[in-house]
C-alpha positions as CSV (number, residue, x, y, z in Angstrom):
1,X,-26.1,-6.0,-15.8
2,X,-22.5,-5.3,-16.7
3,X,-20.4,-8.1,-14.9
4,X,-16.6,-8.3,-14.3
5,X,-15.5,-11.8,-13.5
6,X,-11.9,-11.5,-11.5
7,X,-9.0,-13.9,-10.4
8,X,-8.4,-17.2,-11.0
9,X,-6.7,-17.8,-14.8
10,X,-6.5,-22.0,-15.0
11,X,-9.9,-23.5,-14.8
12,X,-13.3,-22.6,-17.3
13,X,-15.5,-21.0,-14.0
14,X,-15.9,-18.6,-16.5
15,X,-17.4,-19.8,-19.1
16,X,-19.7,-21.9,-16.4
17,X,-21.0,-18.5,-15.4
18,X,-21.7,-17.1,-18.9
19,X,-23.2,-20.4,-20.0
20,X,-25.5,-20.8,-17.0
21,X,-26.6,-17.1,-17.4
22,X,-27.3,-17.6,-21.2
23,X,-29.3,-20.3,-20.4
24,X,-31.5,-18.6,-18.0
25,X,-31.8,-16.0,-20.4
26,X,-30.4,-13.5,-18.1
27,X,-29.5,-9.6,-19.2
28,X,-25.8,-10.2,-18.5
29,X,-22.5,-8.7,-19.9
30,X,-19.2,-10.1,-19.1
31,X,-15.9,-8.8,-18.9
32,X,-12.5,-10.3,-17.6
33,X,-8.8,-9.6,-17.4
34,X,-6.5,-11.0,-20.1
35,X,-6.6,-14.8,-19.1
36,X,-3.7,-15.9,-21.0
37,X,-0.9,-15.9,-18.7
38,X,1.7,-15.1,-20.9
39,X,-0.3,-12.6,-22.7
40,X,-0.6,-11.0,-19.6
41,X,3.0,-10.7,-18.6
42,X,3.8,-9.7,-21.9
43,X,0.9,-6.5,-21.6
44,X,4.0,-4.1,-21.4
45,X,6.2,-5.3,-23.5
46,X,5.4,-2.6,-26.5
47,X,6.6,-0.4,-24.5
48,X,10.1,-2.0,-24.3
49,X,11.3,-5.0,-23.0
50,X,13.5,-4.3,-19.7
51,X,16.7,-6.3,-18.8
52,X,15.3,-7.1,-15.3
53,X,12.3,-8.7,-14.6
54,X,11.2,-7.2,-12.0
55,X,10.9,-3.9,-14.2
56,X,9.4,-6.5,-16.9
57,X,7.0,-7.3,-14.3
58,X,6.0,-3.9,-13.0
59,X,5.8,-2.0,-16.5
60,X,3.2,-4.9,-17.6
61,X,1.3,-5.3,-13.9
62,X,0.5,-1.0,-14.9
63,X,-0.9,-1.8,-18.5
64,X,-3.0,-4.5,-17.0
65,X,-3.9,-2.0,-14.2
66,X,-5.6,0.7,-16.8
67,X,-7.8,-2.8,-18.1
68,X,-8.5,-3.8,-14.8
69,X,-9.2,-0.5,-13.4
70,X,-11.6,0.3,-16.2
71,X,-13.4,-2.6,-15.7
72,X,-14.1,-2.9,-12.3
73,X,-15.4,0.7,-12.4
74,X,-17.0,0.2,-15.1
75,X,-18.9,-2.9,-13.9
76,X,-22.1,-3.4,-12.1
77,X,-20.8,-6.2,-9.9
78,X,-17.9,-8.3,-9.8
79,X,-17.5,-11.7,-8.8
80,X,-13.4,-12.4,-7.6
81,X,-12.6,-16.5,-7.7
82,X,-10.3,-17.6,-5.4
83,X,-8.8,-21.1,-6.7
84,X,-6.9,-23.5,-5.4
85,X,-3.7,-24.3,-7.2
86,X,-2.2,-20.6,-7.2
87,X,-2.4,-17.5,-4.5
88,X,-4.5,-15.0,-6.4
89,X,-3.2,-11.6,-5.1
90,X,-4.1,-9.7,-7.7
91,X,-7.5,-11.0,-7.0
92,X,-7.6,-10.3,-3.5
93,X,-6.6,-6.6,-5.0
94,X,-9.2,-6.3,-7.0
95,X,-11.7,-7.3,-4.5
96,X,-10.3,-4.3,-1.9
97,X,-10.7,-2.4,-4.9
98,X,-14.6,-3.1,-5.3
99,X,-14.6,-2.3,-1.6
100,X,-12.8,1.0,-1.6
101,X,-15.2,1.5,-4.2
102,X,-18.0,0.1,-2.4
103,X,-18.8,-1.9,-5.6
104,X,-20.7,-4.9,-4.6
105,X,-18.9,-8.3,-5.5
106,X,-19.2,-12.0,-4.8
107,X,-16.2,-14.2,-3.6
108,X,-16.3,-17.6,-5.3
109,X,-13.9,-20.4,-3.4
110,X,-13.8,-23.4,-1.7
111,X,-14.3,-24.2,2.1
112,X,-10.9,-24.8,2.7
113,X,-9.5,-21.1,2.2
114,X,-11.9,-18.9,4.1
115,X,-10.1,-18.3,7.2
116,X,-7.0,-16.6,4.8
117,X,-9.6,-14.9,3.0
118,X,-12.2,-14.1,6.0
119,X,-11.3,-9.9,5.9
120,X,-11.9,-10.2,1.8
121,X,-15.3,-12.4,2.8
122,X,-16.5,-9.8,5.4
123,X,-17.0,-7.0,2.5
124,X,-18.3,-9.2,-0.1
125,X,-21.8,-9.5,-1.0
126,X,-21.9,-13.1,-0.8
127,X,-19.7,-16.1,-0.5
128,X,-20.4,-18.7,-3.6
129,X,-18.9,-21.9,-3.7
130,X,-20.0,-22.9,-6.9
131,X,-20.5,-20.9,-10.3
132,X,-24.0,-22.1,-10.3
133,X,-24.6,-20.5,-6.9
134,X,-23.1,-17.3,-8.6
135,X,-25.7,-18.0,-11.7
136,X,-28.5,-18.1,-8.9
137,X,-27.6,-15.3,-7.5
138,X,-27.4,-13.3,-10.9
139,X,-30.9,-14.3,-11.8
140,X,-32.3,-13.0,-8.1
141,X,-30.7,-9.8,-8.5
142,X,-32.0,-9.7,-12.1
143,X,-35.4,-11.1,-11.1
144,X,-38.7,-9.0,-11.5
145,X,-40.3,-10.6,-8.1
């Protein structure tokens, strides 16, 4: 199962996910978007550094699109975290992206965020709030029973 894992850049959820799935044993491939947040606003820059930001900000937000894009499509399920230090809007993209897809994806967050999120909640697959609930999940969809 090919797995994008969207959204939140400043905690290890990620890793939490690959090392519970690797300890299960489960079939799973991971992909994410560039997680370095400088790296990340930098993703245009080879094609010229504008004087404005903005423009700085759009010519990068495209070459992270094509990455983003591909994955997503490219993906078997995603699962878009929600965190709670930053507003991830680029997250709540992606997940309307899975859903004009009609890719199936799994919102990860906390309690305290679900009424801003409850129209991103109502087309997921499931509402996690924990990566291991996210690693469960993984290994019933995977599971032969």
């Amino acid at each position: 199962m090919n797995v994008y894992l969207s959204g939140e850049i400043h905690t290890q959820w990620r890793q939490d996910i690959e090392k519970g799935c690797a300890a299960r044993g489960l079939d799973v491939t991971f992909s994410a978007p560039v997680t370095d947040h400088d790296a990340s606003d930098a993703a245009g820059d080879m094609l010229g550094v504008p004087a404005e930001s903005f423009w700085r900000d759009h010519q990068s937000s495209k070459v992270n699109g094509i990455r983003t894009k591909t994955a997503i499509e490219m993906a078997d399920l995603v699962v878009v975290r929600f965190g709670d230090k930053y507003k991830q809007w680029n997250a709540a993209f992606d997940a309307g992206y899975c859903a004009a897809l009609g890719k199936p994806y799994i919102t990860l967050h906390a309690d305290d965020i679900v009424h801003p999120l409850k129209e991103v909640d109502a087309q997921a697959m499931a509402w996690a709030k924990t990566t291991d609930q996210v690693v469960q999940i993984l290994a019933y969809v995977l599971s032969s029973n």
